[in-house]
C-alpha positions in Angstrom: 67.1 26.6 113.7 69.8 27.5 115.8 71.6 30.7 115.7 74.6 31.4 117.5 77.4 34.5 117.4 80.5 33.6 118.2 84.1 34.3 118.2 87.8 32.5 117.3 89.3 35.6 118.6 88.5 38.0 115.7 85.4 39.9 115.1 82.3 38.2 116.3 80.8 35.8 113.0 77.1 34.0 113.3 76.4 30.4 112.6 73.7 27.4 112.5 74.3 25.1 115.4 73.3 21.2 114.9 70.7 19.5 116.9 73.3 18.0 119.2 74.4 21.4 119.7 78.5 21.1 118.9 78.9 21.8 115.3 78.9 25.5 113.6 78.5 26.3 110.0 78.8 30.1 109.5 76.8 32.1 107.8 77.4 35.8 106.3 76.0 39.0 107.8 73.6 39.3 110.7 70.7 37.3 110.6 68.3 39.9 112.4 68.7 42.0 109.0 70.1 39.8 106.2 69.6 36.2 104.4 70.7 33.6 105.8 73.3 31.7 103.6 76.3 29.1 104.7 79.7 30.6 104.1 81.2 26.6 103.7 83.3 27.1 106.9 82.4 24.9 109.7 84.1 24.3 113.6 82.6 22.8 116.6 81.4 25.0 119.6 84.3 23.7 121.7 87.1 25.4 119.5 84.7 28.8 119.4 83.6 31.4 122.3 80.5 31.7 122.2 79.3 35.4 122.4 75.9 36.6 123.5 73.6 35.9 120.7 72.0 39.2 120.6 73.1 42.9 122.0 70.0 44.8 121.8 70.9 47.9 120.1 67.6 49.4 121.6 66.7 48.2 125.1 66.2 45.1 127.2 62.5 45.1 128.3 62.0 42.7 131.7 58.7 41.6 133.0 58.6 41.6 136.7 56.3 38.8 139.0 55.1 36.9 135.8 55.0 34.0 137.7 52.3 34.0 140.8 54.5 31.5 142.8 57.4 33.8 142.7 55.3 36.8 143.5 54.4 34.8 146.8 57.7 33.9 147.7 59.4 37.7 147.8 56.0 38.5 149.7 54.1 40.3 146.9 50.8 40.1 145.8 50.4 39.6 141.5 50.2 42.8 139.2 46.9 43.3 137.4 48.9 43.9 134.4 52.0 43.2 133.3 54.8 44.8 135.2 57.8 45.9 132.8 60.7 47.7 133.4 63.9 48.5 131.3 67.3 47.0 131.6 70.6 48.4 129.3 72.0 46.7 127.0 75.3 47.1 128.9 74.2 44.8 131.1 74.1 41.9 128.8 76.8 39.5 128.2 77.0 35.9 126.7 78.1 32.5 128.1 80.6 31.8 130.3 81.2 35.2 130.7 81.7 36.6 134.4 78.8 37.9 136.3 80.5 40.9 138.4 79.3 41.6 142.0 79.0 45.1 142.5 80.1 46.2 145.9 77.1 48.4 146.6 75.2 45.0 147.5 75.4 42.3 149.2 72.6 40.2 148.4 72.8 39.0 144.7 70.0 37.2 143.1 69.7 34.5 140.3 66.5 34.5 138.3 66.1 32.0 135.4 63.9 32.9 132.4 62.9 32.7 128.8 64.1 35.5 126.6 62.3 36.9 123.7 64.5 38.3 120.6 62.5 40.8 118.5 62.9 40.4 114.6 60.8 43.0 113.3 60.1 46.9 114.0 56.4 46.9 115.6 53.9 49.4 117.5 50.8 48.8 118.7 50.4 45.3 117.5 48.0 42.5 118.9 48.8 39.0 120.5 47.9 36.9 117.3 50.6 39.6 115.4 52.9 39.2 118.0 53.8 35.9 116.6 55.0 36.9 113.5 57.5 39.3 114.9 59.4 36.9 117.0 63.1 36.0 115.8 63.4 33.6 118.5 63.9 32.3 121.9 67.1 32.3 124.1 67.9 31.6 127.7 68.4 34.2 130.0 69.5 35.3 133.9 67.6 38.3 135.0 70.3 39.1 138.2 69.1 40.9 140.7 70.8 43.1 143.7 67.6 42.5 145.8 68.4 44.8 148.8 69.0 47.3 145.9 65.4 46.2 144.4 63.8 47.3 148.0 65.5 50.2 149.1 65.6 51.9 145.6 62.1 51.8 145.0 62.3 51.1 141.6 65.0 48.8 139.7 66.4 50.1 137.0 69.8 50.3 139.6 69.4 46.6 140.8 69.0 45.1 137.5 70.8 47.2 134.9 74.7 46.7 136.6 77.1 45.9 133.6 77.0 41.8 133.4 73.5 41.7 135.2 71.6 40.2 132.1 73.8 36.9 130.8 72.2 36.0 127.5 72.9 32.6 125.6 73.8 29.8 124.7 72.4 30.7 121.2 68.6 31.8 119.9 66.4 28.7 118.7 64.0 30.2 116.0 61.8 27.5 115.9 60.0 27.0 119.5 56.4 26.8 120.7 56.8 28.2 124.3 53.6 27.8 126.2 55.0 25.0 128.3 58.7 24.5 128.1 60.6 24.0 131.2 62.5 26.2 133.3 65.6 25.0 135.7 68.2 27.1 137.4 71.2 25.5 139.2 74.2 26.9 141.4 76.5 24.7 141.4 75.0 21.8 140.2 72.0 21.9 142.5 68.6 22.7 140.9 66.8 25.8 142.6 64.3 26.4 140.5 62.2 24.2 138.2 58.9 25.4 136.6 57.4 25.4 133.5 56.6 28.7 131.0 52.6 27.5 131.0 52.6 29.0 134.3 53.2 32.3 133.7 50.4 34.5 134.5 50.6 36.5 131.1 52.1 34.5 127.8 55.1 35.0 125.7 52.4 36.3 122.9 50.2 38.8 125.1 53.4 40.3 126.5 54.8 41.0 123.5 51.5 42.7 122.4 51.6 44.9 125.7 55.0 45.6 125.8 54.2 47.1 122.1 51.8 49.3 123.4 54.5 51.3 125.4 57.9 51.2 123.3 58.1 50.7 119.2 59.8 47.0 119.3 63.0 47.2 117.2 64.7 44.1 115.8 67.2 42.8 118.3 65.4 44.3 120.9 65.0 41.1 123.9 62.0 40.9 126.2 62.9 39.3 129.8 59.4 37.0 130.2 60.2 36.5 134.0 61.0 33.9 136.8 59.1 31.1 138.1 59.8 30.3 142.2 62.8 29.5 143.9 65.1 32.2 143.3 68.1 33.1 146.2 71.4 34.7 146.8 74.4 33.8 144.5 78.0 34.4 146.1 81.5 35.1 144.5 82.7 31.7 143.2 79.4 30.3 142.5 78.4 29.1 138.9 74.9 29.6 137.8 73.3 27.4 135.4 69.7 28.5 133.4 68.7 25.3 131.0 65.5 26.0 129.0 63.7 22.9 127.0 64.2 23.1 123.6 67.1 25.7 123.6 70.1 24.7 126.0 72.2 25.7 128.2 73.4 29.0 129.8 76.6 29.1 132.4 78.1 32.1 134.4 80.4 32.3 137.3 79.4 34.6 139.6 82.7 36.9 141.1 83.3 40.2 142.9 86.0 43.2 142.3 86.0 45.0 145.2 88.4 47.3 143.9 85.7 48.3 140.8 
């Protein structure tokens, strides 16, 4: 199932997408904390704006260096353990929306990833439990200010700028992800293309571990990382994150230097 929150240019409404991903049939309420039921109204995903799916009301947890290959190619050696770090949820915005350069950097990074949506309040919870908290799987651009990342020290500054964490197009509830593949493009050209069974600590054990720090609230969207090929995105550049089995996230990339 598909689940996307969208817009016509009123408040923000939820709906089922079809499996050829253009038609919407609403449904009342939010689905993170109400049934699912079918208002009758339908429209197609051209004649909406889609929104991001999810705002976590909580936090956005990212996993740093999941992925040995792109460990290697920023020079750093693999954590023993799973390397988190926190993210605002003001950072987060939804397809097509613009990803603002900030003018304290000048070397922007893409990263392509699977995101994790949260549906239920959890502590302390095990990998096998893990799975039975899950709402769903979205697409997701973990942007990075990377000369931020290294003279900072720590990235809560490089990662959390407002419109660093595009979400979208929509959450797909129903998804195995131990091997689903991963491909960025800018501008049409593919830059990175892995697959999720390469990740050096799975969806299910990351959920469990992230657990064992922060009580998981439903909404709450866990960044799984980036597989290789990551690099610099310029002002007029659109970035493109496609995920097997979910679809399609876009962003252009532009700069205010007057913000």
């Amino acid at each position: 199932m598909r689940i996307a929150r969208y817009t016509t240019g009123e408040d923000p409404t939820f709906g089922l997408v079809d499996g050829a991903g253009e038609k919407i049939a609403e449904i009342t309420g939010d689905p993170l904390y109400t049934k699912i039921e079918l208002t009758g109204q339908t429209t197609t995903v051209d004649e909406v704006r889609l929104l991001a799916p999810v705002i976590p009301r909580s936090k956005v947890i990212g996993i740093g260096r999941n992925y040995a290959a792109h460990a290697a190619e920023l020079g750093n050696e693999t954590p023993a353990e799973p390397l988190m770090f926190l993210v605002p949820n003001t950072a987060v915005v939804g397809p097509d929306d613009p990803v603002v350069l900030p003018p304290q950097s000048q070397d922007v990074h893409f990263e392509g990833e699977l995101a994790v949506v949260i549906g239920r309040l959890c502590r302390n919870i095990t990998a096998e439990e893990a799975r039975q908290v899950v709402f769903g799987y979205t697409c997701a651009d973990d942007v990075t200010a990377r000369d931020l990342q290294q003279s900072d020290g720590q990235w809560a500054r490089a990662k959390g700028f407002d419109t660093f964490s595009p979400l979208g197009p929509w959450i797909e509830t129903d998804l195995d992800p131990s091997d689903l593949r991963v491909r960025t493009r800018v501008d049409g050209e593919v830059r990175q293309d892995g697959t999720t069974a390469d990740m050096i600590t799975g969806v299910f054990d990351l959920i469990a571990y992230a657990s064992q720090a922060f009580t998981l609230l439903p909404g709450d969207v866990i960044l799984t990382g980036t597989p290789e090929g990551v690099g610099p995105v310029t002002a007029g550049q659109r970035v493109e994150v496609e995920i097997e089995g979910i679809g399609t996230l876009g962003n252009p990339f532009l700069r205010r230097d007057d913000d």
